[in-house]
C-alpha positions in Angstrom: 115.6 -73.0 -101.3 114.9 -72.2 -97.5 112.4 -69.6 -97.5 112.1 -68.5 -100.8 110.6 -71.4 -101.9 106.6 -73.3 -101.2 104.7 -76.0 -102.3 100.6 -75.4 -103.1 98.1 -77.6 -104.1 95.1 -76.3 -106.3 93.1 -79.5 -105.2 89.7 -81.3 -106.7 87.5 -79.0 -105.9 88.8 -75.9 -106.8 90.7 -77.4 -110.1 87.4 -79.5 -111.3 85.5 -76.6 -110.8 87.4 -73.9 -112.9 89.0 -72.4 -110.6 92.6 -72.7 -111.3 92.8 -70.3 -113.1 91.7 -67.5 -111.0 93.9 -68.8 -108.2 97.0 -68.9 -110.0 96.0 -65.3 -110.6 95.4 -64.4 -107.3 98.8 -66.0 -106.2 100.5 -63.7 -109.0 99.0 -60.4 -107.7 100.2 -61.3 -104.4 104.1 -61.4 -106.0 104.5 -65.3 -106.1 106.0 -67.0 -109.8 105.3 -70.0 -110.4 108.3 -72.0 -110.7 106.8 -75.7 -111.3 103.6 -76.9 -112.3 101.9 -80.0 -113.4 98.4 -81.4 -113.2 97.8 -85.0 -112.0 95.1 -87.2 -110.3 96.9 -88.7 -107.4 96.4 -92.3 -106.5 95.3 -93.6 -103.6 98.9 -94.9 -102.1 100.2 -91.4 -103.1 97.8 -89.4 -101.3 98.0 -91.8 -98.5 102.3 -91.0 -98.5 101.9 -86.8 -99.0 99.6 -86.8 -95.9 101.1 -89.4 -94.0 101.5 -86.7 -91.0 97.9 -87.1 -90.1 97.6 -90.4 -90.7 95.8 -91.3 -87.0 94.0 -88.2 -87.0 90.4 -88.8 -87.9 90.0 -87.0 -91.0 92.6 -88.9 -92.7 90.7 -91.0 -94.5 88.2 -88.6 -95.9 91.2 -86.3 -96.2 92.8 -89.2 -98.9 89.3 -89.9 -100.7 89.1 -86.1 -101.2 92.5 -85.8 -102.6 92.2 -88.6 -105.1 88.3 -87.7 -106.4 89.3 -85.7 -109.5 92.7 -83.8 -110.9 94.6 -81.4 -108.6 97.6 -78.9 -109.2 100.7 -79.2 -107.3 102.7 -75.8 -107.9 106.1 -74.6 -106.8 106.1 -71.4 -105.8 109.2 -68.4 -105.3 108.8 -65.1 -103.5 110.5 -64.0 -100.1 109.1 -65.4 -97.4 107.0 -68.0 -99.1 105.8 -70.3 -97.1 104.6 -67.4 -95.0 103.1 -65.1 -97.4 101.7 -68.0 -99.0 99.7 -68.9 -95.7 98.4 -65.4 -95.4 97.3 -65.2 -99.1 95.4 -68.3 -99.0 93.3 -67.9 -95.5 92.5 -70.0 -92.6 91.6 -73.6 -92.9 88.1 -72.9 -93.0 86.5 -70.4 -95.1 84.1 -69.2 -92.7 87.2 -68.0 -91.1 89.4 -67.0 -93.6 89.7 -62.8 -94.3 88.1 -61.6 -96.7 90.1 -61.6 -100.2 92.0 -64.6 -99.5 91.9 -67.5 -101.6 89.7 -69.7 -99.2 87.5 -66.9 -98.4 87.3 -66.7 -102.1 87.2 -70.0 -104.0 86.9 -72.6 -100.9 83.3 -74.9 -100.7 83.8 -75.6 -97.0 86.5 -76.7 -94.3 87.2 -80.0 -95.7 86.7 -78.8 -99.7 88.9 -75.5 -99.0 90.7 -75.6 -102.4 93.8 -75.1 -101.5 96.8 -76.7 -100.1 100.1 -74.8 -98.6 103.4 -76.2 -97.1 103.3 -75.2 -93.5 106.7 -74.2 -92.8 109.8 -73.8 -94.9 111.8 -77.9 -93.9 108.0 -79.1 -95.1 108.0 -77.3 -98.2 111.2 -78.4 -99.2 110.3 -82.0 -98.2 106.4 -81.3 -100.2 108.3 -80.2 -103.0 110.8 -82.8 -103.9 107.3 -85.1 -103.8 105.6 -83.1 -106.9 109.2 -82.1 -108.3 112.4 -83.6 -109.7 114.8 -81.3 -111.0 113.3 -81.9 -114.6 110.3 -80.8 -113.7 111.1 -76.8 -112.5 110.7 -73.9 -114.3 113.3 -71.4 -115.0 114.0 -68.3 -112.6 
């Protein structure tokens, strides 16, 4: 799976917006298949485990509110170089800084409502994955 493989996360405000859709789109054009897919509300204590990492920073909390207001779109994704390619597609953090065309730049509300999520290197996908995804659960190819 190393490096061909990438976990993304269409989240509340993009997905209860309409904007799935387009994304999944935009992530096709860019050479990505989707491998695994499922929509899901996530609860508090899951939220709370998936970003356990930034549990004592200070946007954790809002960060875990966020993620459990609405539905959101965990997605396995397959190209070369995923988890890289995936980063570039989607844009910096904040949309005011993301390149033009990206998904951010495109779809995102603001820093903290940026509508997507993406594995940050290729040991976190694989651990980001096996989260969203038993074996049940993925797509052919």
């Amino acid at each position: 799976m190393t490096g061909t493989e990438t976990l993304t996360i269409i989240k509340p405000d993009a997905f209860g917006s309409g904007k799935a859709g387009k994304i999944i789109a935009h992530l096709e054009a860019a050479g990505f298949r989707l491998a695994g897919a499922r929509v899901m509300r996530l609860s508090r204590p899951e939220a709370e485990a998936f970003y356990s990492v930034h549990r004592e920073r200070p946007f954790f909390g809002s960060l875990v509110e966020f993620m459990t207001s609405g539905s959101c779109m965990p997605m396995m994704l397959r190209r070369a170089d995923a988890v890289a390619e995936l980063r570039r597609v989607i844009g910096a953090t904040d949309p005011a800084e993301a390149e033009a065309g990206t998904v951010r730049a495109l779809y995102a509300e603001s820093k903290e409502r940026n509508a997507i999520h993406a594995s940050d290197s290729d040991e976190n996908a694989e651990i980001e994955i096996s989260f969203f995804f038993a074996g049940t659960d993925r797509l052919g190819g």
